[in-house]
C-alpha positions in Angstrom: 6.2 -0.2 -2.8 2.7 0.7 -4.0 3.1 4.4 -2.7 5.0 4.8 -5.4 2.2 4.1 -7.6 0.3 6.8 -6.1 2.2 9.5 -8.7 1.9 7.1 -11.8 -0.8 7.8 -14.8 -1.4 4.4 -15.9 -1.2 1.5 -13.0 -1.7 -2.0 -14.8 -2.4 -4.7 -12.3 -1.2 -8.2 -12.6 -2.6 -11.5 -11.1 -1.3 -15.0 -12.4 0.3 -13.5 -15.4 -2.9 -11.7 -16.9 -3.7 -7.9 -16.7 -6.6 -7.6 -14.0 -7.5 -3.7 -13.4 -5.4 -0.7 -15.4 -6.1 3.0 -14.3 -4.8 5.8 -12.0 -4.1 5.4 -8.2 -7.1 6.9 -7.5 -9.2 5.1 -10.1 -8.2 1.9 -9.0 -8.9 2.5 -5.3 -12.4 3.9 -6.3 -12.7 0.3 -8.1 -12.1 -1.5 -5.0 -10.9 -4.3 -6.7 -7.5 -6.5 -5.9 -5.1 -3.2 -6.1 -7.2 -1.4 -3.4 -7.0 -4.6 -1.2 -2.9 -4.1 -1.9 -2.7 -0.8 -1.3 -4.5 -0.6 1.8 -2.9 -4.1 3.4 0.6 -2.3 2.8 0.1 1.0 4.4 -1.7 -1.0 7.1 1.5 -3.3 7.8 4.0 -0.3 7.1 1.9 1.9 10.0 2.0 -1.0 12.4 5.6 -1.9 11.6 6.1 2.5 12.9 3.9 1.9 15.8 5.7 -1.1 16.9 8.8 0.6 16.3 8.7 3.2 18.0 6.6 1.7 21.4 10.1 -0.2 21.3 12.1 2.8 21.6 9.6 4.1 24.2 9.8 0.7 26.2 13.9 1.5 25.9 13.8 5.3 26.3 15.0 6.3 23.6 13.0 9.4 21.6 
């Protein structure tokens, strides 16, 4: 989970076997390379997998 990385000092990022960006969280976000494009897809799917979970307990009336 990438949320993880978020506390790390050194992030190394790996595509195809080769090193492709290395810094902090926040270094590698303000890169906007391939880890940014990670990080932000997975907190995007992990909120919509909450909202959809919980409209689904709304829809069955549970709170």
């Amino acid at each position: 989970m990438l949320l993880l990385s978020m506390h790390l000092l050194l992030i190394l990022v790996f595509r195809k076997g080769e090193i492709v960006e290395r810094g902090s969280h926040e270094e590698l976000l303000n890169e906007g390379g391939y880890y940014k494009d990670l990080f932000y897809a997975q907190s995007f799917e992990d909120t919509t997998k909450r909202e959809i979970n919980a409209m689904n307990k709304c829809a069955y009336g549970v709170v």
